[in-house]
KELO-304844 format. One line per field, with one value per residue (C-alpha): z, y, x; residue in three letters. Coordinates in Angstrom, 1 decimal, padded with zeros to 4 digits, always signed. Each point is the difference from the previous one (the first is absolute). Layout:
BEGIN
z Z,... .
y Y,... .
x X,... .
rest ALA,... .
# end
This chain:
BEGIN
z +025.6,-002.1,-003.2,-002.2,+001.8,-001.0,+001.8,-000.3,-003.7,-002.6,-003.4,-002.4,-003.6,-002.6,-002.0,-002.5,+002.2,+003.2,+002.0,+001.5,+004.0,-000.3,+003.1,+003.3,+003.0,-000.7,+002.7,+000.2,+000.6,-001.4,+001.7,-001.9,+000.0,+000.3,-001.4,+000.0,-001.6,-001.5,-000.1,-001.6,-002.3,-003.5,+000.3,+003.4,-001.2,+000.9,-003.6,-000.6,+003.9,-001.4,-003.8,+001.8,+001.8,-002.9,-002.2,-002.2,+000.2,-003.4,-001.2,+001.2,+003.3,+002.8,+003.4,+001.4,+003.5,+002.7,-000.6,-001.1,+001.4,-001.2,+002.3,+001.4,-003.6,-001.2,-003.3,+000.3,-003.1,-001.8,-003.6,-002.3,-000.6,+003.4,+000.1,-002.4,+002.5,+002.8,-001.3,-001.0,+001.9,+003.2,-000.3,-002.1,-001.5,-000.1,-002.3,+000.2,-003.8,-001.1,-003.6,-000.3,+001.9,-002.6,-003.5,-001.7,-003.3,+002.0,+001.8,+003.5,+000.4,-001.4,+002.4,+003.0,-000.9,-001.2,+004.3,+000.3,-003.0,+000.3,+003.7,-001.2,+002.4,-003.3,-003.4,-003.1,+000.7,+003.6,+000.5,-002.8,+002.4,+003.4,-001.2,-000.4,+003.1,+001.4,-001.9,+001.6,+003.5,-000.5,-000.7,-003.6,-001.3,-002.8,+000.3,-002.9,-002.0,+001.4,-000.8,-003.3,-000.3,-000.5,+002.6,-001.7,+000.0,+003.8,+002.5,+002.2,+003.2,-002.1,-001.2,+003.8,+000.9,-003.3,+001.9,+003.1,-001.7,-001.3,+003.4,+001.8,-002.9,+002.1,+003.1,+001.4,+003.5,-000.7,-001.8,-001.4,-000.4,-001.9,+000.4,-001.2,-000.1,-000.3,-003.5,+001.0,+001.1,+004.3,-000.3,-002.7,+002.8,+002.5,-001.8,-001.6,+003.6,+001.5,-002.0,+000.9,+003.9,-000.8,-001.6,+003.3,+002.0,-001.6,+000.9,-002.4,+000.9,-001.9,-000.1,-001.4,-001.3,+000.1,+000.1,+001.1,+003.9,-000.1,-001.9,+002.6,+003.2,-001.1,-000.9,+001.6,+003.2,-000.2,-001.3,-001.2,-000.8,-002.4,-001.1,-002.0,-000.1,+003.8,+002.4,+002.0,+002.1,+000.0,+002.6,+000.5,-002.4,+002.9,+002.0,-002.8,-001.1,+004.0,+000.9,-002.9,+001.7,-003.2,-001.6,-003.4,+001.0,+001.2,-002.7,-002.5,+002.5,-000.2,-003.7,-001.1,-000.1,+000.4,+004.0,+000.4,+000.3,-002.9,+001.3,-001.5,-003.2,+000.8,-003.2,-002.7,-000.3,-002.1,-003.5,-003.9,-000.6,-001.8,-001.7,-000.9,-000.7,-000.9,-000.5,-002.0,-001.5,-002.2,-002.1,-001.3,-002.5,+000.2,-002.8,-002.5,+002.5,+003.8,+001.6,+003.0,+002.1,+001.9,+001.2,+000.6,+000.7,+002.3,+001.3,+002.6,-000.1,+001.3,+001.2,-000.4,+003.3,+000.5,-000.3,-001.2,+000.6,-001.9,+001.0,-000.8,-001.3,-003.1,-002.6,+001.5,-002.4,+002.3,-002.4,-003.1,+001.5,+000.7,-003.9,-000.7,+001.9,-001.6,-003.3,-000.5,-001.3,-001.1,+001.7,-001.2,+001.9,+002.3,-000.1,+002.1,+000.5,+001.0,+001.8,-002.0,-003.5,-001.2,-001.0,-001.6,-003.1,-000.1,-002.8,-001.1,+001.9,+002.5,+000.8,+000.0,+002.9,+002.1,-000.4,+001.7,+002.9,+000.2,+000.7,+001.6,+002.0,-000.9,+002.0,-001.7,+000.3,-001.5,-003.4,+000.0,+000.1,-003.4,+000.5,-002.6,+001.8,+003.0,+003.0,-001.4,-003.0,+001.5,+002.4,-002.5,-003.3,+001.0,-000.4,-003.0,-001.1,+000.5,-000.9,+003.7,+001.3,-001.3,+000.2,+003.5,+001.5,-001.1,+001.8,+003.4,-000.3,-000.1,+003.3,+001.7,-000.8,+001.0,+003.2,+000.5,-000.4,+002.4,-002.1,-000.5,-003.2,-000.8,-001.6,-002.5,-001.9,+000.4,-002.5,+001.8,+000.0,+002.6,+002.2,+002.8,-000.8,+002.9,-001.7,-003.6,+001.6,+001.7,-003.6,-001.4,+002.4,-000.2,-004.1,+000.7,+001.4,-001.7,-002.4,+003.5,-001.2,+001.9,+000.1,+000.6,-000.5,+002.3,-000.8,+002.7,+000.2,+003.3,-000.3,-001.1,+003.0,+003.4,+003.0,+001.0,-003.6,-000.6,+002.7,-001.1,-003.8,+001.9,+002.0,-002.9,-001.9,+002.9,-000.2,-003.5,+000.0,+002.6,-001.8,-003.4,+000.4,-001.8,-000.1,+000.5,-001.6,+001.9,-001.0,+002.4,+001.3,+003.3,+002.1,+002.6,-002.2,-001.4,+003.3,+001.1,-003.3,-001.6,+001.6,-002.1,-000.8,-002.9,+000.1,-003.1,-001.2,-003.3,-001.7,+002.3,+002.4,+003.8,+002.1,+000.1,+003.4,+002.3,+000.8,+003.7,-000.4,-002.2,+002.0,+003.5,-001.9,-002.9,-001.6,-002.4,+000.5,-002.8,+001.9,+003.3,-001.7,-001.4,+003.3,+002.4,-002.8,+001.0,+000.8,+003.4,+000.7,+002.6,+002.2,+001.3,-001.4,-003.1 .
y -008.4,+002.8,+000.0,+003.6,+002.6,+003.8,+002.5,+003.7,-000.3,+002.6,+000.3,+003.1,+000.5,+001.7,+002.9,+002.9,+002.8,-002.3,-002.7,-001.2,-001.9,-003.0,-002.0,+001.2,-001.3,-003.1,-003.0,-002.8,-004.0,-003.0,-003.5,-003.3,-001.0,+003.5,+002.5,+003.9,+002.1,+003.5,+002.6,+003.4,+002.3,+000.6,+001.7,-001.4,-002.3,-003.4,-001.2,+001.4,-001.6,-003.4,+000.8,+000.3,-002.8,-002.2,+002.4,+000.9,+004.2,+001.6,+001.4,+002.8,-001.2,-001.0,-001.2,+003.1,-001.2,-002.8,-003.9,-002.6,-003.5,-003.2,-003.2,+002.0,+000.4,+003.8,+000.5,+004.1,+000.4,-003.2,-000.1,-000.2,-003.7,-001.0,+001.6,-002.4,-002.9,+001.4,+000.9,-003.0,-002.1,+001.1,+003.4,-000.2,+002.8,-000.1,+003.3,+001.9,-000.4,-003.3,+002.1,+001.1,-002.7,-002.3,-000.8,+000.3,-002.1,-002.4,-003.5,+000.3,-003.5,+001.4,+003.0,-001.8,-002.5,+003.1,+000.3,-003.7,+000.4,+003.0,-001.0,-003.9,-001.8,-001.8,-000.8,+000.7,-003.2,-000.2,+003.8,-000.2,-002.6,+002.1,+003.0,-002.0,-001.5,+003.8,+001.1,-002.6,+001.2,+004.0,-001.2,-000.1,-002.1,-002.3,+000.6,-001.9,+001.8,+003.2,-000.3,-000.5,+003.2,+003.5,+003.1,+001.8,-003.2,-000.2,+002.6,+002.4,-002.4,-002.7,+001.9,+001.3,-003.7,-000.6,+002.6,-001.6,-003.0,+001.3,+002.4,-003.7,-002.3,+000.2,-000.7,+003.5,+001.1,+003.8,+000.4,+004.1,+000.2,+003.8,+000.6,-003.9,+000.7,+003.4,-000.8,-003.2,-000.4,-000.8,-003.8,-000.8,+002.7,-002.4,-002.9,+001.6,+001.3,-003.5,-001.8,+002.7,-000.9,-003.9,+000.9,+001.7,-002.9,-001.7,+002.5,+002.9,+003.4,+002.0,+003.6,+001.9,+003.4,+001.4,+002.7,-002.1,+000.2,-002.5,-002.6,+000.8,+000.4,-003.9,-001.0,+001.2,-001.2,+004.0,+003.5,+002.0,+003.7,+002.1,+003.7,+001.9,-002.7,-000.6,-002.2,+001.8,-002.7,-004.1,-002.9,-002.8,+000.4,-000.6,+003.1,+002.0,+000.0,+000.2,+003.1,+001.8,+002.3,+002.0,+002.9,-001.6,-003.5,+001.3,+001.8,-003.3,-002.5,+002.7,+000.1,-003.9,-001.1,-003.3,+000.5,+002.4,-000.3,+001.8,+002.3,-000.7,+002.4,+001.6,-001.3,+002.0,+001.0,-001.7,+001.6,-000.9,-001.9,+001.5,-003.2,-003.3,-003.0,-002.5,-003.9,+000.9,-002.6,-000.4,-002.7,-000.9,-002.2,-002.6,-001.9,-000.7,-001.6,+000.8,+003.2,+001.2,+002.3,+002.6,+001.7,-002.0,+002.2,+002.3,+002.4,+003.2,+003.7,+003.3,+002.9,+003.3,+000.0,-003.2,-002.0,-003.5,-002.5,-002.9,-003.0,-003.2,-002.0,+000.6,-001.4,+000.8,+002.2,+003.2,+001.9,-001.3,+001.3,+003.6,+000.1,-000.9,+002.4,+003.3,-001.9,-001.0,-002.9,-001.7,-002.4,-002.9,+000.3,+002.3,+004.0,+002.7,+003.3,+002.9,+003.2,-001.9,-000.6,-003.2,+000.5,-003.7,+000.4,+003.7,+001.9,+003.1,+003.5,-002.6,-002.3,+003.4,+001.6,-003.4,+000.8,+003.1,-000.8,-003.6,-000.1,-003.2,+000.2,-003.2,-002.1,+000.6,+003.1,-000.6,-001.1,+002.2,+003.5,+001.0,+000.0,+003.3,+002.1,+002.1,-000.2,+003.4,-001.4,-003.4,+001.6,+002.6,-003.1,-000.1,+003.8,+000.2,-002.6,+001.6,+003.4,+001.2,+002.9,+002.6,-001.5,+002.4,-001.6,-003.5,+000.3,+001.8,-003.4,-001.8,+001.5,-000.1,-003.8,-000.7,+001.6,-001.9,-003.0,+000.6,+001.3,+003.3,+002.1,-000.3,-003.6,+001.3,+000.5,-003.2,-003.4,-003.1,-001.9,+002.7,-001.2,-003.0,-002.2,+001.5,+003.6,-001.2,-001.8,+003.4,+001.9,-002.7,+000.5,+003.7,-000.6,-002.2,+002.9,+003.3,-000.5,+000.1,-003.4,-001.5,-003.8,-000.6,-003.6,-001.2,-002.6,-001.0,+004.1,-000.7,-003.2,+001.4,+002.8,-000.3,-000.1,+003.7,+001.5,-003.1,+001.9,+003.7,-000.9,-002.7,+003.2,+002.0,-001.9,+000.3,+003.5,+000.4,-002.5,+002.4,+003.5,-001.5,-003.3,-002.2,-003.4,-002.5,-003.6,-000.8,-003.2,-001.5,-003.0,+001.6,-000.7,+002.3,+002.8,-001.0,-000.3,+003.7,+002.2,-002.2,+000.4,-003.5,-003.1,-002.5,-003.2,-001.8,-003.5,-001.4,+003.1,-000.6,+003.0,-002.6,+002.7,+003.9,+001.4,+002.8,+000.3,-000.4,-002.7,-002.3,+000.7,-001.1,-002.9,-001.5,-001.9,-002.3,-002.5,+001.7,+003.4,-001.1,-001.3,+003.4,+001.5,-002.5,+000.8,+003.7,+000.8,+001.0,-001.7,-001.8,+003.1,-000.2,+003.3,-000.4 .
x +017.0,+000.4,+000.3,-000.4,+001.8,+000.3,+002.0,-000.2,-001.0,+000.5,-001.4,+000.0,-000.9,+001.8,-002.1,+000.5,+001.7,+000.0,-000.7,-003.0,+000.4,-002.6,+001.0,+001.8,+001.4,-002.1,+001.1,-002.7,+000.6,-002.4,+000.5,-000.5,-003.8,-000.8,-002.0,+000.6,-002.3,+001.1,-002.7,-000.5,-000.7,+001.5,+003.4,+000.4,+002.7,-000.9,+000.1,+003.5,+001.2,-001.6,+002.2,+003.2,-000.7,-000.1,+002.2,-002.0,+000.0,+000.2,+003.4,-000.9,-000.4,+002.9,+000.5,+001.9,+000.3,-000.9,+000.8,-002.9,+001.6,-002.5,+000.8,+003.1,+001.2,+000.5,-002.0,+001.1,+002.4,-000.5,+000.7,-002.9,+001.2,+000.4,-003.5,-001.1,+000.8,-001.8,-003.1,-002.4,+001.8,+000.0,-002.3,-003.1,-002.1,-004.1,+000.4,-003.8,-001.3,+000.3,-000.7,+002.8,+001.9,-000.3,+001.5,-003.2,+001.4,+001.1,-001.5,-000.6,+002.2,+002.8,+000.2,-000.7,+002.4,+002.7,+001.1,+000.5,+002.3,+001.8,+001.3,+001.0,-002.6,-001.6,+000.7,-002.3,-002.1,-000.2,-000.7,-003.2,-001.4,+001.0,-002.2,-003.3,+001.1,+000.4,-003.1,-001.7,+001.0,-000.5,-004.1,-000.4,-002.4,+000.8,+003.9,+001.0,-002.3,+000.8,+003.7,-000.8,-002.3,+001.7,-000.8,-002.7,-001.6,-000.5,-001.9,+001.5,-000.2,+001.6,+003.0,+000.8,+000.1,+003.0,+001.9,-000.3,+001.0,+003.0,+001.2,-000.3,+001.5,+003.5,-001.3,+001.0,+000.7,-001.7,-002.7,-001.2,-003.1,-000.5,-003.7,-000.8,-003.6,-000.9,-002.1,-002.4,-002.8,-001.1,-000.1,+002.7,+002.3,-000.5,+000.9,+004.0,+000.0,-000.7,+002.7,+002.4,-000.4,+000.5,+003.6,+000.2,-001.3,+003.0,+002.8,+000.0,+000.0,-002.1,+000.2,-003.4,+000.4,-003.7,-002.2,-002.8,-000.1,-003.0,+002.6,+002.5,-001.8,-001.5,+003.7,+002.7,+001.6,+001.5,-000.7,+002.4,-001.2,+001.8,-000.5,+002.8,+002.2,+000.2,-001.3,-002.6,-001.3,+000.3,-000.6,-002.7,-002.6,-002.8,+001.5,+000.6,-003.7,-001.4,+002.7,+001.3,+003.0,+000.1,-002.7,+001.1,-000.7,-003.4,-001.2,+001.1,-002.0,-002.8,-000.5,+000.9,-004.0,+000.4,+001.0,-002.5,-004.1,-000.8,-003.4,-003.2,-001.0,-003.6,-002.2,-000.5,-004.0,-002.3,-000.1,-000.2,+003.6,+002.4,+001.3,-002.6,+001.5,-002.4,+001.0,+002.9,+002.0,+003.5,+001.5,+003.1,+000.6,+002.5,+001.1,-002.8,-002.4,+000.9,-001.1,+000.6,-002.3,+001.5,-002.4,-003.2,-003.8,+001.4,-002.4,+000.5,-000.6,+002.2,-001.7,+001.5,+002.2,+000.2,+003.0,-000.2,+003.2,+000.0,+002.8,+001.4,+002.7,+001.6,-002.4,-003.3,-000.4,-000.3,+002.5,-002.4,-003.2,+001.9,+000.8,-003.7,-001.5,+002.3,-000.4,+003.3,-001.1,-003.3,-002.2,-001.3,-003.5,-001.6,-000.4,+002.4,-002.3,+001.9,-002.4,-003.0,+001.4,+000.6,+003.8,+000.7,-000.1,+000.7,+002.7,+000.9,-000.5,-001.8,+002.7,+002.5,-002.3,+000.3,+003.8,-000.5,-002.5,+002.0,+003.5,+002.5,+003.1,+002.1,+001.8,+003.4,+001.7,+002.9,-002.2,-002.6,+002.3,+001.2,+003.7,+000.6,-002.0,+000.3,-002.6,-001.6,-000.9,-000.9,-002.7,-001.1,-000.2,-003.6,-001.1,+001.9,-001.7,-003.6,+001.5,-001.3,+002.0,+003.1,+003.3,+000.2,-003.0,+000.9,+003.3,-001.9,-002.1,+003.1,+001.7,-003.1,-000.3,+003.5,-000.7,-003.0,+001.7,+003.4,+002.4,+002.0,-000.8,+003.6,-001.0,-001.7,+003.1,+001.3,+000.0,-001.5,+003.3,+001.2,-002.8,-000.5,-003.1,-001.9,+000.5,-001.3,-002.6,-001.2,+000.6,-002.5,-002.3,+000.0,-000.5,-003.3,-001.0,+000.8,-003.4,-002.5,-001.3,-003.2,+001.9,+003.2,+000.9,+003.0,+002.1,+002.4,+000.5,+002.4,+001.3,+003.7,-000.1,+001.1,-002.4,+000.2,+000.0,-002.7,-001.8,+000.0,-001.0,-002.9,-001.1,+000.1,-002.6,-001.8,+000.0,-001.1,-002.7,-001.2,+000.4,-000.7,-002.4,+002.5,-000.8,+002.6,+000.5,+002.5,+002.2,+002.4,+002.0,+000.5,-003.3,+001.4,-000.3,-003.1,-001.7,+001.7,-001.6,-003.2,-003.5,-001.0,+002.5,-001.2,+002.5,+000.6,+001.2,+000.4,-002.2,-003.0,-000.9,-000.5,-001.3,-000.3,-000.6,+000.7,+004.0,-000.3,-002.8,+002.6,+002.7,-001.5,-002.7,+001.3,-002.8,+002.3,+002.7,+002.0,-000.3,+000.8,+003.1,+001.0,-000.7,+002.4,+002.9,+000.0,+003.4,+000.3,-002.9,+002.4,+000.4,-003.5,-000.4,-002.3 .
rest UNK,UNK,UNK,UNK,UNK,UNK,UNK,UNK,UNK,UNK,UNK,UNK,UNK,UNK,UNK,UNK,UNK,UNK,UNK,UNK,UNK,UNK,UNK,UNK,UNK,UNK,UNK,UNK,UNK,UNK,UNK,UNK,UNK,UNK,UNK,UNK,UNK,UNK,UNK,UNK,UNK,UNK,UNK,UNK,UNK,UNK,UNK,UNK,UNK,UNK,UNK,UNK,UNK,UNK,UNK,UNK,UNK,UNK,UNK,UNK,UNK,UNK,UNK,UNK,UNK,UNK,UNK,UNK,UNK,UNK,UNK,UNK,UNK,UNK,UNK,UNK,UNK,UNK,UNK,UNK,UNK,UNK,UNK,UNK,UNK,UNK,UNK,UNK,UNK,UNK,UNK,UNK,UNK,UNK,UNK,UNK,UNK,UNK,UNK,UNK,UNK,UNK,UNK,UNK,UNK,UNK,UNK,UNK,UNK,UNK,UNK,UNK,UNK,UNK,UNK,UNK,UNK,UNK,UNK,UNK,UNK,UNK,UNK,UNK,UNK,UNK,UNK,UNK,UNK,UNK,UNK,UNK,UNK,UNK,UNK,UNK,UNK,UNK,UNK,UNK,UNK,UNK,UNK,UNK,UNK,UNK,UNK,UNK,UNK,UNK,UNK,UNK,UNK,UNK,UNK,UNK,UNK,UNK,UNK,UNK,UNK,UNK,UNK,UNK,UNK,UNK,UNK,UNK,UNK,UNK,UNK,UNK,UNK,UNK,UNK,UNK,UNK,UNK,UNK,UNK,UNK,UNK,UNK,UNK,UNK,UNK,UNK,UNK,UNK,UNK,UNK,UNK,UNK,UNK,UNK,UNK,UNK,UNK,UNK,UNK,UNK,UNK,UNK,UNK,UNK,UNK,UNK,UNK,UNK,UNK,UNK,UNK,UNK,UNK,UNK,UNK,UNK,UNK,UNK,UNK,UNK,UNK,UNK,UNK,UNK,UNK,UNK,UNK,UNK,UNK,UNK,UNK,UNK,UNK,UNK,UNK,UNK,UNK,UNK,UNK,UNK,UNK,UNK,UNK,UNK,UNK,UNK,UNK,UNK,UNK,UNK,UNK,UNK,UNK,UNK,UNK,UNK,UNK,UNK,UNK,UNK,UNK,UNK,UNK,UNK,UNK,UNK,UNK,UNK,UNK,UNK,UNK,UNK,UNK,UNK,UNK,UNK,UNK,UNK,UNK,UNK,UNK,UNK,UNK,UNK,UNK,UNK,UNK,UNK,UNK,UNK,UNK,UNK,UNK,UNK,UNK,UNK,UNK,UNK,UNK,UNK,UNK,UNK,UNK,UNK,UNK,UNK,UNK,UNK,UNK,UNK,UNK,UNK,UNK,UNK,UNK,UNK,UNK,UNK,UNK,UNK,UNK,UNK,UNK,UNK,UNK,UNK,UNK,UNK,UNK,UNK,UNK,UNK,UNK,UNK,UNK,UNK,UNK,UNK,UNK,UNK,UNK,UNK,UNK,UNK,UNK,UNK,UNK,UNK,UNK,UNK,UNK,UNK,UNK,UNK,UNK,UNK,UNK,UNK,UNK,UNK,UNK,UNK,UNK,UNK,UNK,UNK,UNK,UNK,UNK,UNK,UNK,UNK,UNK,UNK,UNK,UNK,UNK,UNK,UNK,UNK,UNK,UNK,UNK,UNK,UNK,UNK,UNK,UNK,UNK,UNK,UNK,UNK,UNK,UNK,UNK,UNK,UNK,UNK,UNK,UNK,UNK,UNK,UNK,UNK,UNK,UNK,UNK,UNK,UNK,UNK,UNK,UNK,UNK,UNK,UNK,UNK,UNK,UNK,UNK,UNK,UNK,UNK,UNK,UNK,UNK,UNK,UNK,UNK,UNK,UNK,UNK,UNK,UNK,UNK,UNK,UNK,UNK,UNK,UNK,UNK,UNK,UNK,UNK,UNK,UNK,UNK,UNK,UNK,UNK,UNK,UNK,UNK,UNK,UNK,UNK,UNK,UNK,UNK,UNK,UNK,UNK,UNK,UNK,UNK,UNK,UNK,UNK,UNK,UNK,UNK,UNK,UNK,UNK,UNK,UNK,UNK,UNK,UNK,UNK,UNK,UNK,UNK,UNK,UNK,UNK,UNK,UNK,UNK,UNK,UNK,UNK,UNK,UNK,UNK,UNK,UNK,UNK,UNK,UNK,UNK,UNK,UNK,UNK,UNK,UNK,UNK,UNK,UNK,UNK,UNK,UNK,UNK,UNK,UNK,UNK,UNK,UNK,UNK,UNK,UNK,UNK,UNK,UNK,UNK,UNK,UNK,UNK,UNK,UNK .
# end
């Protein structure tokens, strides 16, 4: 039975001096029980179908043509308060960061509770005990406790799973699903993606906005593919992956690395490593007595060349080790030698000549851009810096870098709020860069970038580790990508390094429990195809 249906759909935004179309000619249906996966890249208007949907476009955003009908009821021109009784109660919203999702001052009880309240299915008493009870159901350990606890006090995985607590509080027939795990890690993906398919089991349509096709391809029951804001192909997801009719569909299925076997990278030759970690180890105090050891005797070496991945869940202490190793931080024990010097302990002109040779791409964009700057003067921060180059050769560094990284020179005069999060991402990557440093450290450098742009800046790296002999430590939650760019894969768990080996050799032969777990969460895995 069907139960979303859109019709020649319309949507247009608003802007200084004109108007922007975002969505056109859109007609697609979703039954009950079903789920319809929306693919493509940014600015292919899947997230602004999937706001109208829900009615949720910004003001300056509108519906300018087509009808949206849920359960044969038209939700085209509906008041903003006749919104309101529509959405939680019968639509519900997975939005994509559950940072920002949530109130962070206060109590995650409270908020899941707020949808039970707001649409009269509970009073004060009875809807407090309803979102344990729904806590308890999305997977949280320690519900009652959780409730309790406010959101910065819970990880990433846990506050994805209070969303899905409060999109299904109402028992909805639809549920949105905006990218619902774009940010965790392989295993903890499987397990928000495994409760979303019970609500399904239990009549709820779910539609999943994503860019992951590995997420989809496991997932959906159909494909929709969109690309400036039209449908360009859809159907069975099992035929759309075996025949794509469209080039665009192709070249998507072509770059997402978790449905393709990633090729083997040739070893790098045998030579004095670049980095030498040797039993390092950092503690945290807790309290007055506890400690907690985040990063426990790890040992490994990158040759110049080389790259290294390192993965595991959140809290392995992957993103702790990275910081050790550019001395970001300090260790507790163990040494960090970088091209033969002993760099632990090092200050001064020392520690300010790692900064050079050293640099880190961070995992958020939208944080690690300074927001008064344009993109010139982001890329060109780090000469200036140094004091290497004229202001004319700092700016011909800039463009080239830009190039390098995708992107037209005319960005250079641009602010980072007039960016997508793919685009800073690149600018970021393009500052690591502009210095010629010997290590790049990469933290989640792709995990905010669709599959064919995740691709060029992937094959870029490539490309300078080849001209330059950058070493890579390369950070990630996505195993796919990890096993496309790394020539060695260390996996961690609770600070401890369980085994380092080459890529291909892990991949095919996982000697650990704990690895071969990692490895059966890959999405796409499903496919056959990885």
């Amino acid at each position: 039975m069907t139960l979303l249906e859109i019709e020649d759909l319309d949507v247009g935004y608003r802007i200084a001096g004109g108007h922007i179309p975002a969505v056109r000619g859109v007609s697609l249906t979703v039954d009950a029980g079903e789920t319809v996966a929306i693919v493509g890249e940014s600015g292919s208007g899947k997230s602004t179908l999937a706001q109208a949907v829900i009615g949720l476009l910004p003001d300056n955003g509108a519906v300018e043509g087509g009808r949206i009908a849920l359960g044969g009821e038209e939700l085209t021109g509906l008041s903003a308060k006749a919104f309101r009784a529509v959405r939680g109660r019968r639509i519900g919203l997975v939005p994509q960061d559950p940072t920002v999702s949530l109130n962070p001052v206060q109590r995650i009880g409270p908020q899941v509770a707020e949808t039970l309240r707001v649409h009269g299915l509970a009073d004060r008493r009875t809807a407090r005990i309803e979102a344990v009870a729904l806590l308890a159901r999305a997977g949280l350990p320690e519900p009652e406790l959780r409730a309790r606890q406010y959101p910065h006090e819970l990880s990433g995985g846990m506050r994805q799973r209070v969303l899905i607590a409060i999109a299904t509080a109402a028992n909805p027939s639809l549920i949105i699903a905006d990218e619902p795990t774009s940010a965790l890690d392989a295993t903890v993906q499987r397990r928000i993606l495994d409760h979303l398919d019970t609500l399904r089991d239990a009549g709820t349509a779910l539609l999943l906005v994503t860019h992951d096709l590995g997420v989809a391809a496991d997932r959906a029951d159909r494909l929709v593919v969109m690309s400036g804001g039209r449908i360009v192909e859809s159907g069975p997801t099992a035929q759309v992956l075996a025949d794509p009719q469209q080039p665009y569909t192709r070249t998507l299925l072509a770059a997402a690395p978790g449905l393709t076997v990633a090729r083997a990278r040739p070893p790098v030759p045998a030579e004095k490593p670049l980095v030498e970690v040797r039993g390092l180890t950092r503690e945290f105090r807790l309290g007055r007595k506890a400690t907690l050891r985040a990063v426990d005797d790890v040992s490994f070496t990158i040759a110049r060349g080389e790259t290294l991945g390192l993965v595991g869940e959140s809290g392995s202490g992957k993103s702790t080790t990275a910081r050790l190793v550019l001395r970001l931080d300090d260790p507790t024990a163990g040494e960090v030698r970088f091209d033969g010097t002993d760099i632990t302990r090092v200050r001064g002109a020392a520690w300010r000549e790692l900064r050079r040779r050293a640099q880190l791409i961070y995992q958020n964009p939208y944080a690690s851009l300074d927001p008064r700057f344009t993109v010139e003067e982001v890329v060109t921060e780090p000469l200036r810096a140094f004091g290497i180059g004229t202001r004319a050769t700092q700016r011909q560094r800039a463009a080239e870098l830009v190039g390098r990284v995708a992107l037209p020179e005319a960005m250079l005069a641009r602010r980072p709020v007039e960016l997508s999060g793919g685009q800073r991402q690149r600018i970021a990557i393009a500052r690591a860069l502009a210095l010629s440093p010997d290590l790049v450290v990469c933290d989640e450098p792709v995990s905010a970038l669709d599959v064919s742009v995740q691709a060029q800046v992937l094959e870029l790296l490539e490309e300078l580790q080849t001209e330059q002999g950058l070493a890579y430590l390369f950070i990630s939650h996505d195993l796919a990508v990890v096993r496309r760019i790394a020539h060695r894969v260390g996996v961690m768990r609770q600070g401890r390094l369980l085994e380092l080996r080459p890529t291909e050799e892990l991949f095919t032969d996982p000697h650990h429990d704990y690895t071969r777990e990692l490895l059966a969460a890959i999405a796409g895995a499903r496919t056959g195809a990885s």
